[in-house]
RODO-2510 file (C-alpha; in nm, 4 decimals, decimal comma):
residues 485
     n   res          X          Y          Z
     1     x    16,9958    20,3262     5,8935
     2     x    17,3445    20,3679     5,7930
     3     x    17,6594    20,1027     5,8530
     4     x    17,7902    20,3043     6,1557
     5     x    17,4491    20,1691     6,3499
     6     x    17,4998    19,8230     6,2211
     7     x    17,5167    19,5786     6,5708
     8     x    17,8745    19,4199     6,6334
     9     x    17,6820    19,0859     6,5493
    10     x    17,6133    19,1905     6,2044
    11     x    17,8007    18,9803     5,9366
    12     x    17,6227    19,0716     5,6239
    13     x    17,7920    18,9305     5,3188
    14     x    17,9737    18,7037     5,4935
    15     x    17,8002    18,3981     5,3303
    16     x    17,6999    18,3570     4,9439
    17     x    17,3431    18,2985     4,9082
    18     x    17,4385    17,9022     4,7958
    19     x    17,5830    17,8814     5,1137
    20     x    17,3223    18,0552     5,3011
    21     x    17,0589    17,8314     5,1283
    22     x    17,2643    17,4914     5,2228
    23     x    17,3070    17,5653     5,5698
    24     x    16,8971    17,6459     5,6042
    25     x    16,8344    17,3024     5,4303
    26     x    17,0342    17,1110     5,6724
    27     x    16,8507    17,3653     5,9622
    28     x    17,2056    17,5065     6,1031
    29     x    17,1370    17,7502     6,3238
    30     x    17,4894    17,9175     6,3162
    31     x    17,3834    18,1423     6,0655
    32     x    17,2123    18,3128     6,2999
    33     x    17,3907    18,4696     6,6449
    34     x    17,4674    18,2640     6,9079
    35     x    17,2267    18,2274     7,1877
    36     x    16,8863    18,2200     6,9191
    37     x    16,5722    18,0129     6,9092
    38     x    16,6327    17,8498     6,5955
    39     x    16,7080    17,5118     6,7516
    40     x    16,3078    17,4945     6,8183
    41     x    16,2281    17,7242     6,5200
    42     x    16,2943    17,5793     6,1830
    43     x    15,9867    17,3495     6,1083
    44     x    15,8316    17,5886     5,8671
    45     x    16,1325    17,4820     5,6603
    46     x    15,9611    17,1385     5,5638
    47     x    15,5838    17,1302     5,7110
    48     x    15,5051    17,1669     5,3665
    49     x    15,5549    16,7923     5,3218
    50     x    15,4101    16,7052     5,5723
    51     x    15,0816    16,9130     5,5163
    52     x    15,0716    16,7326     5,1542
    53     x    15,0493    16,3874     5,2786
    54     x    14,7889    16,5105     5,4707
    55     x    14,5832    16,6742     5,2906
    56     x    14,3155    16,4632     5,1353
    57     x    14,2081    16,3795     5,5029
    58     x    14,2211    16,7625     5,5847
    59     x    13,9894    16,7895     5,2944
    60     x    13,7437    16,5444     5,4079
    61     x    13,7043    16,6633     5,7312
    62     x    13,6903    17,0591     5,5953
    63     x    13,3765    16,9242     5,3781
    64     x    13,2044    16,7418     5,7034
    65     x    13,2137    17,0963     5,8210
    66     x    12,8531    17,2342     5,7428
    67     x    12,8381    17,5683     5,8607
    68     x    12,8154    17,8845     5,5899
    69     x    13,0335    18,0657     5,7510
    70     x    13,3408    18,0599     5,9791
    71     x    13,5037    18,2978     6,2003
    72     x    13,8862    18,2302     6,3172
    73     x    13,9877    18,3803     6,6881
    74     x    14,3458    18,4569     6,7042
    75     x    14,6734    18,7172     6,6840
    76     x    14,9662    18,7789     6,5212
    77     x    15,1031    18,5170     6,2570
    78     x    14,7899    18,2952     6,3614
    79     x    14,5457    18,5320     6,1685
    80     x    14,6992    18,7154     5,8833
    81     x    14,8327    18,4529     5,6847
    82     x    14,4430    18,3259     5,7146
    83     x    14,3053    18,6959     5,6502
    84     x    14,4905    18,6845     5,2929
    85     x    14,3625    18,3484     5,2236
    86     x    13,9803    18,5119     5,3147
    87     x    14,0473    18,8083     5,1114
    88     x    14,1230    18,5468     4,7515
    89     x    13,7940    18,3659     4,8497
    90     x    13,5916    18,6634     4,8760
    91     x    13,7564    18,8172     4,5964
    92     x    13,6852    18,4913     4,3689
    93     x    14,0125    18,3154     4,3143
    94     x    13,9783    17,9494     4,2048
    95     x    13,9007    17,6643     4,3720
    96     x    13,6891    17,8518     4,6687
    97     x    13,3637    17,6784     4,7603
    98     x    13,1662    18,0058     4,8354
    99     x    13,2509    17,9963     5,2254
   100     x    13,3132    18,3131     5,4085
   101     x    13,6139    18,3228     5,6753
   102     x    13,6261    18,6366     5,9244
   103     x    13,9320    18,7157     6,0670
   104     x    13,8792    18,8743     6,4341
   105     x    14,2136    18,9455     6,5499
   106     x    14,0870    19,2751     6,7400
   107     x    13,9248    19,3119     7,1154
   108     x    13,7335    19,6398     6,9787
   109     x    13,3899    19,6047     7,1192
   110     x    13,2167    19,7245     6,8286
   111     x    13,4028    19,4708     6,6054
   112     x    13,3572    19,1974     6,8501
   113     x    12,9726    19,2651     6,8811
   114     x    12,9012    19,2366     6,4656
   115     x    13,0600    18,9436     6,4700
   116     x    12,8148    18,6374     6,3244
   117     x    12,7991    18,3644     6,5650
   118     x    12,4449    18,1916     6,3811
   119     x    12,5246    17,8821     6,1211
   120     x    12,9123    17,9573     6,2067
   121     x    13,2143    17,7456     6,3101
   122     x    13,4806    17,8721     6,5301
   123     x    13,8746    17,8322     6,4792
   124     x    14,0455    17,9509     6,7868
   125     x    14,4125    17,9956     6,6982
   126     x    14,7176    18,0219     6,9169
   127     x    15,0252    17,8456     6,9304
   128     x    15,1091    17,9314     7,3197
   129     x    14,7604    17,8396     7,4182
   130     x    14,7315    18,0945     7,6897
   131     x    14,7745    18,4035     7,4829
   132     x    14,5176    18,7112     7,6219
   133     x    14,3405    18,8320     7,3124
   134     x    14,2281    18,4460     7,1456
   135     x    14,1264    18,3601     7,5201
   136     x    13,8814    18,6661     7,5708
   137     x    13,7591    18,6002     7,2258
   138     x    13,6757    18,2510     7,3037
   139     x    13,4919    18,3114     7,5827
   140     x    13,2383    18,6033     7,4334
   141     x    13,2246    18,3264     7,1385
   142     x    13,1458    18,0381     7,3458
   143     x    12,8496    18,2481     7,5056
   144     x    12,6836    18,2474     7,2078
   145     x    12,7484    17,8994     7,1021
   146     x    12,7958    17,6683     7,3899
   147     x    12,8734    17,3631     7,1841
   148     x    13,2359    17,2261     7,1658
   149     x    13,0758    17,0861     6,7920
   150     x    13,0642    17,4245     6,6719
   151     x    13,4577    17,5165     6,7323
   152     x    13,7900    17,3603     6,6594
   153     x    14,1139    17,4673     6,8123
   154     x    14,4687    17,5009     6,6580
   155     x    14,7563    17,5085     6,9205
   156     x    15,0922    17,3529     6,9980
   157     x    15,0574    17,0142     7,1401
   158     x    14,9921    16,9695     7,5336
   159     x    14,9026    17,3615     7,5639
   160     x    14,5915    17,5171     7,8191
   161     x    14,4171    17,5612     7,4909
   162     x    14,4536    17,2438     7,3879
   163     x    14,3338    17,0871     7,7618
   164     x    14,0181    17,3147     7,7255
   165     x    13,8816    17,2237     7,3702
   166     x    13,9275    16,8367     7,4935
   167     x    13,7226    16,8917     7,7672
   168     x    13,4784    17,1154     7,6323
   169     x    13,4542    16,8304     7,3693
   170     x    13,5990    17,0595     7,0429
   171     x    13,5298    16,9061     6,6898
   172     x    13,9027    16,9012     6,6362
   173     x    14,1950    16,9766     6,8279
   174     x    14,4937    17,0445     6,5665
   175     x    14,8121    17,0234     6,7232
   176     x    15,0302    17,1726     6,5604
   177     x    15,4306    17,1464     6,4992
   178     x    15,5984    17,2887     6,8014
   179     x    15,9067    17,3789     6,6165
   180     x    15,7289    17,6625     6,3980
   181     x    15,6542    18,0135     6,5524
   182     x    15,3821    18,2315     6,4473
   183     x    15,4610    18,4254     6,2002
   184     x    15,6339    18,1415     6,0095
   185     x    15,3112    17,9040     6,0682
   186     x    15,1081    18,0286     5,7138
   187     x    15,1867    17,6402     5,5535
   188     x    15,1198    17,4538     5,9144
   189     x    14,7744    17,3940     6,0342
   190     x    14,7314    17,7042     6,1004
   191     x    14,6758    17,8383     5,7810
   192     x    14,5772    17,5099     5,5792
   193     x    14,2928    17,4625     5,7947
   194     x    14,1453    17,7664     5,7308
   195     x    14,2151    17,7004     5,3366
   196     x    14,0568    17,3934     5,3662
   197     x    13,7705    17,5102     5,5125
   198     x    13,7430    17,7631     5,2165
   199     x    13,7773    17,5050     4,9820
   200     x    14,1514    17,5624     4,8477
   201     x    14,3368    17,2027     4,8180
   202     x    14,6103    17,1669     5,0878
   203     x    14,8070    16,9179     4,8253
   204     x    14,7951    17,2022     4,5893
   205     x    14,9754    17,4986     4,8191
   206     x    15,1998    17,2316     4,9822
   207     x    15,3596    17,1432     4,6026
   208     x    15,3267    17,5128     4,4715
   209     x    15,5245    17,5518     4,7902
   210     x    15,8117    17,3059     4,7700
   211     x    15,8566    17,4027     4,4065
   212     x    16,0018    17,7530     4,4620
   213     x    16,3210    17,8759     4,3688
   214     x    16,4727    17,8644     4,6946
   215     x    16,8496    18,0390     4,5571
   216     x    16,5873    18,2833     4,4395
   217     x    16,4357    18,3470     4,7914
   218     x    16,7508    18,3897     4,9795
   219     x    16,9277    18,6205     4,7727
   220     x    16,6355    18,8921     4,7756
   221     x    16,6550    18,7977     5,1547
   222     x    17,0219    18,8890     5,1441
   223     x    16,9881    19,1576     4,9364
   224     x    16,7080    19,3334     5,1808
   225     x    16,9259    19,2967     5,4666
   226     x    17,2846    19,4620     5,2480
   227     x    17,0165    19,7278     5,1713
   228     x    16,9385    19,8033     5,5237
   229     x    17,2941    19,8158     5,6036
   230     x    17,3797    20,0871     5,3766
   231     x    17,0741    20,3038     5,5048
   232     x    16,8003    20,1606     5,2630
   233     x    16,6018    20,0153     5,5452
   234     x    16,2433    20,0947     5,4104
   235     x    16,1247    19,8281     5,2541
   236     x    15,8851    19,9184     4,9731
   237     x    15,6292    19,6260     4,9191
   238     x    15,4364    19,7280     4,6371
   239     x    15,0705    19,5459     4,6301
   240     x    14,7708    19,6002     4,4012
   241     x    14,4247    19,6426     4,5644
   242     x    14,3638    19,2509     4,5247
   243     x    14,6863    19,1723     4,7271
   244     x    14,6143    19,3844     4,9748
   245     x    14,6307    19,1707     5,2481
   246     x    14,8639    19,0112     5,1391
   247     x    15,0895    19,3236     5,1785
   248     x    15,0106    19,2735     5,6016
   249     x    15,1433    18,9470     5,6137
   250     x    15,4866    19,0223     5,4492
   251     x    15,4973    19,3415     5,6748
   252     x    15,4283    19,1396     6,0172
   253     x    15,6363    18,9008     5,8694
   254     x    15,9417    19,1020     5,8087
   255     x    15,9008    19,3969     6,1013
   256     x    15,8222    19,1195     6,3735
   257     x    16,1566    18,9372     6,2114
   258     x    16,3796    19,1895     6,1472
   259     x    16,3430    19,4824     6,4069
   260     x    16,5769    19,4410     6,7229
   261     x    16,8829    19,5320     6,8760
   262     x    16,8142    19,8753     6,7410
   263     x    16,8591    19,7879     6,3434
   264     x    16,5731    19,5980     6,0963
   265     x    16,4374    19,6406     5,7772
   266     x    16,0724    19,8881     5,7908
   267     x    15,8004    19,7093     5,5168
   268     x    15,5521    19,9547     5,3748
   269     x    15,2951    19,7901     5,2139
   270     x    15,1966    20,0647     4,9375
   271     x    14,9215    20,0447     4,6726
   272     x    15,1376    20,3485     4,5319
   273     x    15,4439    20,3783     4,3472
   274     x    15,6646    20,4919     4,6111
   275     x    16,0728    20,6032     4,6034
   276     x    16,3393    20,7564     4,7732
   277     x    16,6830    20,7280     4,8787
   278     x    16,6088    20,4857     5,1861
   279     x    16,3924    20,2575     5,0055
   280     x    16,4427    19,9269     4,8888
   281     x    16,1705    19,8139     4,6194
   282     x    16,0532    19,4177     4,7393
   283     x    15,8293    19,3566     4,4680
   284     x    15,6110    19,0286     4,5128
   285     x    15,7816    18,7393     4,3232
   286     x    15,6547    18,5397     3,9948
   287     x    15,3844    18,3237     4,1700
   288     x    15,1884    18,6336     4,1998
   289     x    15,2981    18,8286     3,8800
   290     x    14,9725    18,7383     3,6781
   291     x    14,7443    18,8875     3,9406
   292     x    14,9626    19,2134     3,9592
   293     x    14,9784    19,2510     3,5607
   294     x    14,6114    19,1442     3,5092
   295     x    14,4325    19,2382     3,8221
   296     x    14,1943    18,9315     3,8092
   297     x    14,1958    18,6660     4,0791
   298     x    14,1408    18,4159     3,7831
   299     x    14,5077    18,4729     3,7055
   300     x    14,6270    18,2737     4,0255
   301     x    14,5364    18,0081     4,2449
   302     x    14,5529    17,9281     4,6309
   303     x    14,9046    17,7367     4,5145
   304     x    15,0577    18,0817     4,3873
   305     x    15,0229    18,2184     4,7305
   306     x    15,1497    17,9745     4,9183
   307     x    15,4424    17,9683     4,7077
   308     x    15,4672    18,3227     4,7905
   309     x    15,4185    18,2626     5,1855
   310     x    15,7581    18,0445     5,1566
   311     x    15,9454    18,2896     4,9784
   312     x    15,8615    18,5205     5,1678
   313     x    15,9431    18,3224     5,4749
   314     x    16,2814    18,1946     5,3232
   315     x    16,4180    18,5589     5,2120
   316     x    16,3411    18,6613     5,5944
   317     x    16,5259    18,3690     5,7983
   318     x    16,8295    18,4783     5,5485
   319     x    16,7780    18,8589     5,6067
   320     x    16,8249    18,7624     5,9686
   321     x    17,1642    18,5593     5,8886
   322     x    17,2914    18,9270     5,6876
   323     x    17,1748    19,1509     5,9689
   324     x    17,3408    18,9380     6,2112
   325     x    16,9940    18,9281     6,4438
   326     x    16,7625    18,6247     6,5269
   327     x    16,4835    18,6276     6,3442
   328     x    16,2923    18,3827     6,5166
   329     x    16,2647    18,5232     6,8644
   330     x    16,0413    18,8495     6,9470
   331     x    16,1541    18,9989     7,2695
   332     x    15,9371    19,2836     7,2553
   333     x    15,6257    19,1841     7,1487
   334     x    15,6212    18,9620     7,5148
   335     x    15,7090    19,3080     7,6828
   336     x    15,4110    19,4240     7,5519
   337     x    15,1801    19,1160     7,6480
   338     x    15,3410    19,2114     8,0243
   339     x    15,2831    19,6030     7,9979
   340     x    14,8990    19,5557     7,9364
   341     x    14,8733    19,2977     8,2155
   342     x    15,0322    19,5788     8,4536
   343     x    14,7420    19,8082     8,3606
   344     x    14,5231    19,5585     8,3820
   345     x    14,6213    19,5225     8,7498
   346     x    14,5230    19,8636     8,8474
   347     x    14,2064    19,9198     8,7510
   348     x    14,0087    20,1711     8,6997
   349     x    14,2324    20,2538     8,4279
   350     x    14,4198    20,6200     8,4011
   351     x    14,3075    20,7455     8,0875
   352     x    14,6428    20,9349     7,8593
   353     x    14,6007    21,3289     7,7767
   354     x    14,4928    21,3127     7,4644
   355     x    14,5275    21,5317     7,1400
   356     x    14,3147    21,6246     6,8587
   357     x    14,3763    21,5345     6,4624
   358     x    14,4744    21,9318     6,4328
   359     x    14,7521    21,9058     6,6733
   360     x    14,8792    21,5377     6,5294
   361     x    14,9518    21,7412     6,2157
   362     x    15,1313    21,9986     6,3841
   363     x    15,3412    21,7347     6,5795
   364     x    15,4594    21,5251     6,2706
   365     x    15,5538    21,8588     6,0725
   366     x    15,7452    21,9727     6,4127
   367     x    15,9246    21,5993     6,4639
   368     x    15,9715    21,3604     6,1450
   369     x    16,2968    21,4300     6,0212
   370     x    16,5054    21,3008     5,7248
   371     x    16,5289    20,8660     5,7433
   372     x    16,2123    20,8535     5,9833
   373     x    15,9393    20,6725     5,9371
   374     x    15,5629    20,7388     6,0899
   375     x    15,3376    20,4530     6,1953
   376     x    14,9478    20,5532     6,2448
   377     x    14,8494    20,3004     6,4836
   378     x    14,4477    20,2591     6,4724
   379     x    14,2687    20,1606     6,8023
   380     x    13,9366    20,1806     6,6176
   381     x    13,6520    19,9130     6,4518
   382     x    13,7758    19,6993     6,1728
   383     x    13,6298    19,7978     5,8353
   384     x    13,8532    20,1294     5,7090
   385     x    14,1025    19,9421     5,5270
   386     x    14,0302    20,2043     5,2328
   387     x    14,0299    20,4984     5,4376
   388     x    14,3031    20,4143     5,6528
   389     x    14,5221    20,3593     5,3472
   390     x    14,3947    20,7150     5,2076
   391     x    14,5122    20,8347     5,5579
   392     x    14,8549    20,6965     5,5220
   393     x    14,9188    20,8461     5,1653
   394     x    14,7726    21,1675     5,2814
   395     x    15,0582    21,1631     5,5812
   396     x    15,3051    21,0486     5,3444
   397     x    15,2605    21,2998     5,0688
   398     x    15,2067    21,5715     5,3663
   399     x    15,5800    21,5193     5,4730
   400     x    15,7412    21,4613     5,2001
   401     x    15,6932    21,1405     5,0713
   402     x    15,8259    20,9860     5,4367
   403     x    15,7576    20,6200     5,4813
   404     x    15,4632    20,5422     5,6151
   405     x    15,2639    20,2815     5,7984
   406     x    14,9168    20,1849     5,9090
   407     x    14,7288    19,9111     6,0955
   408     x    14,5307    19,8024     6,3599
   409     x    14,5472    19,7688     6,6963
   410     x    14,6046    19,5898     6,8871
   411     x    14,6791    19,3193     6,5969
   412     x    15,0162    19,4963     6,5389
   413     x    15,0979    19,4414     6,8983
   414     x    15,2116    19,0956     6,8260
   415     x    15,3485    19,1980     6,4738
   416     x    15,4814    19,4903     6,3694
   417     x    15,5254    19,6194     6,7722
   418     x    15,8391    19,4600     6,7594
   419     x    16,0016    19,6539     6,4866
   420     x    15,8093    19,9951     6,6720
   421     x    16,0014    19,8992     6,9805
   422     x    16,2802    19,6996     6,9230
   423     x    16,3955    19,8289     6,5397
   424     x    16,5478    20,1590     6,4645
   425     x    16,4793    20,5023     6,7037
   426     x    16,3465    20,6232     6,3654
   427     x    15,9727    20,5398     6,4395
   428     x    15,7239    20,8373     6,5146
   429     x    15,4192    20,6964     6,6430
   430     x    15,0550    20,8038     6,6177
   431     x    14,8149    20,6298     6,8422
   432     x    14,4644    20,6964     6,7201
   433     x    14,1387    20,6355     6,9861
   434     x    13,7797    20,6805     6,9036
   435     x    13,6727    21,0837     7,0289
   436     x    13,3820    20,9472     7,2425
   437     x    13,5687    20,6251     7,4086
   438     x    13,5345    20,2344     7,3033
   439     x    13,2122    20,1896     7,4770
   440     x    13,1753    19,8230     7,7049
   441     x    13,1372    19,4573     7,5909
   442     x    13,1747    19,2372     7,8765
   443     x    13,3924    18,9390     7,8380
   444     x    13,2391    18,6542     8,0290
   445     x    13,4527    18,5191     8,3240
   446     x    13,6689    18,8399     8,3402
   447     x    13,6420    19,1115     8,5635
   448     x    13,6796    19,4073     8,2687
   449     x    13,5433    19,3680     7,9495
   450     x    13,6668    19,4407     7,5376
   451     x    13,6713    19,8530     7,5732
   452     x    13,8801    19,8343     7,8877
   453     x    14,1000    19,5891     7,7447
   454     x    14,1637    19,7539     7,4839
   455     x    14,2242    20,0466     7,6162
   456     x    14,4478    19,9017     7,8297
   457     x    14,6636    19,8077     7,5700
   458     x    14,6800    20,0911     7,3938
   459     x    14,8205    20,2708     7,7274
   460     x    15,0837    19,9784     7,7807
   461     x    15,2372    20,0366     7,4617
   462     x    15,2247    20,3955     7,4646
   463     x    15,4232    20,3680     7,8149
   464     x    15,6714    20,1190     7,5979
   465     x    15,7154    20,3032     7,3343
   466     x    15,7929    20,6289     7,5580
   467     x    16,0524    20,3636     7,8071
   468     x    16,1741    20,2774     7,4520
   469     x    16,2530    20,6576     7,3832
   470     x    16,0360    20,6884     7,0802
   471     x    15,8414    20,9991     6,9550
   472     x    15,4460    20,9009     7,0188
   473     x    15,1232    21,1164     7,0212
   474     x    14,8263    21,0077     7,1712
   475     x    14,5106    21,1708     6,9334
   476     x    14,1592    21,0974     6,8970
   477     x    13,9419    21,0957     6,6033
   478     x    13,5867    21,0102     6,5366
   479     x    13,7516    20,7579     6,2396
   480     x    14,0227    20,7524     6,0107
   481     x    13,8628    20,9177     5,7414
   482     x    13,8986    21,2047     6,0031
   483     x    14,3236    21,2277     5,9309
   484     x    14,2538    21,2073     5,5121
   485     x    14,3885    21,5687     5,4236
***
């Protein structure tokens, strides 16, 4: 992006980091255009605290939870944060107690189906309490287990989800801050309960967490946004295999963020060394050094990613403040909640012409041009993190070394959507759907079930992205290991 597209509400450099980093401490939301959220959006600044005086009763009731295994129901900023938290207790970080935590986050049938509902406790996580994806979830889930006993809930106070789980007599009800959005909620309940439940001490991540270097945090954050303004908008995030997931949070972090109003910063997540002259390397900070020089998860504990969570969310609020956008609101990943309930209204669903992996390559060698970026957008079953990242390399090193992006739908829909939609025109978008269809899992009290759903939201943001005027193809492939050139 270069500093003729910057919005007239850009001010970058206009504060010095010091300054930048007073003003967020006393939680002025001038720094940020008038007219934003941040009045009801700035209590991931300090829930820290809070979660440390609360976290030796956390703790006790994590360990009155006797289930083997536990499966968290939710979107966006409500699942990620707790999908890199699964990944360090399956990988063997310290302090894990040898509980597994799946992350379903999908409405893919197939995915949905394997899930194990025997000796397992249910989180169902979602700030709004009425959001589409959680609620479907919940009610295949609480088919197969209809005992409140067997799920908690994690919501703002006073929500529909929060009516339900007292009436269906939930374990818990966790209600949470209502002053912290999604994708700023890692440190909240909504990703300390899950660490509890894996065995990670709360008191531990909430102190790693209010010991960072916060100067530190804001001037990468400033110096991401000055980047972007001078038409080094790709943000190159590198992350070793272990931190893999990790790499998805920062990237739904900073696209969901960052992309409006036609500017934003584009994360890449890369397990590669990757350059070029609109990148901007974003390597992970000192909390997580020891993992990416020794490549063990003994090297780091649950503390030295939260730490990481709040620099993370620190340098973001303050690349907001230098692109001159809000960075707590996300206009268009609503529009795409709305687009999906429009096709849902006119069933039987209108299936899009769709073309094969030959063509996709012809199209991207016909349409990326020089600053682009290409986002492979994966409507298929969870488990081709490998091959999907093979995918994106072979893309990348197909065109040039162009930035590019992969991930699931529709999890990106209330992540990195935003940035597809509301960032820079520089997106060209590959929607990928299984050759022979989703197949049916009915969702009980609804009159479709997962594979229309989801196929219903891949066709509402297809229809977005085409109102939005970007480039999209439409292609089918039996899996992702189909696009590996």
């Amino acid at each position: 992006m270069s500093a003729s597209g910057r919005s007239s509400g850009q001010r970058t450099g206009a504060l010095s980091a010091t300054e930048v980093q007073e003003r967020l401490a006393r939680r002025d939301g001038s720094l940020w255009p008038e007219g934003n959220v941040a009045d009801h959006r700035l209590g991931w600044l300090d829930v820290a605290q809070r979660m440390e005086s609360e976290a030796a009763e956390l703790r006790r009731w994590a360990d009155s939870i006797d289930a083997g295994h536990v499966v968290l129901l939710g979107m966006g900023g409500s699942s990620l944060g707790p999908l890199v938290l699964a990944e360090a207790a399956r990988r063997g970080v310290p302090g894990s107690n040898g509980r597994r935590l799946t992350v379903c986050d999908t409405t893919e049938p197939h995915t949905v189906s394997s899930l194990q509902t025997d000796d397992t406790f249910f989180i169902v996580s979602s700030k709004s309490g009425t959001t589409l994806e959680p609620n479907a979830l919940f009610a295949y889930a609480w088919s197969k287990r209809r005992s409140g006993g067997s799920f908690a809930a994690i919501t703002d106070p006073g929500t529909p989800l929060a009516r339900m789980a007292a009436e269906r007599q939930f374990r818990r009800v966790f209600a949470n801050p209502p002053d912290i959005g999604g994708r700023y909620s890692v440190l909240s309940y909504f990703g300390m309960v899950p660490a509890a439940l894996l065995g990670f001490d709360p008191e531990l991540m909430a102190r790693s967490a209010l010991e960072i270097d916060r100067l530190e945090a804001v001037s990468f954050g400033l110096d991401m946004a000055a980047a972007a303004s001078e038409g080094r908008n790709k943000v190159t995030v590198p992350t070793p295999a272990l931190l893999a997931p990790f790499g998805k949070w920062i990237e739904q972090l900073i696209a969901e963020s960052t992309g409006k109003h036609g500017i934003g910063c584009v994360p890449v997540p890369t397990t590669d060394a990757e350059d070029g002259p609109d990148r901007f390397l974003a390597p992970l900070g000192q909390a997580l050094e020891p993992a990416i020089r020794t490549g063990s998860p003994d090297s780091v504990t649950a503390g030295s990613f939260a730490a990481e969570f709040f620099r993370w969310e620190l340098a973001t609020a303050a690349a907001g403040h230098g692109l001159g956008i809000d960075p707590f609101d996300e206009p268009n990943v609503a529009e795409s909640k709305a687009n999906t309930a429009k096709v849902l209204d006119n069933l039987p669903l209108q299936s899009l012409p769709t073309e094969g992996v030959d063509r996709m390559w012809e199209w991207l060698t016909e349409t990326v041009n020089t600053g682009d970026y290409v986002s492979l957008q994966a409507y298929l079953p969870f488990g081709q993190d490998d091959a999907m990242e093979q995918a994106r390399k072979s893309v990348r090193d197909r065109l040039g070394g162009v930035a590019t992006t992969a991930g699931y739908g529709p999890r990106f829909l209330h992540s990195t959507g935003q940035l597809h939609k509301g960032g820079p025109s520089s997106v060209v978008a590959v929607q990928i759907v299984p050759t022979d269809g989703w197949g049916e899992l009915p969702i009980p009290g609804y009159e479709y079930g997962f594979g229309t759903l989801i196929e219903a939201q891949a066709i509402g943001d297809f229809q977005s992205l085409q109102t939005h005027g970007r480039r999209v193809l439409h292609v089918a492939a039996e899996d992702m290991g189909s696009l590996i050139a």
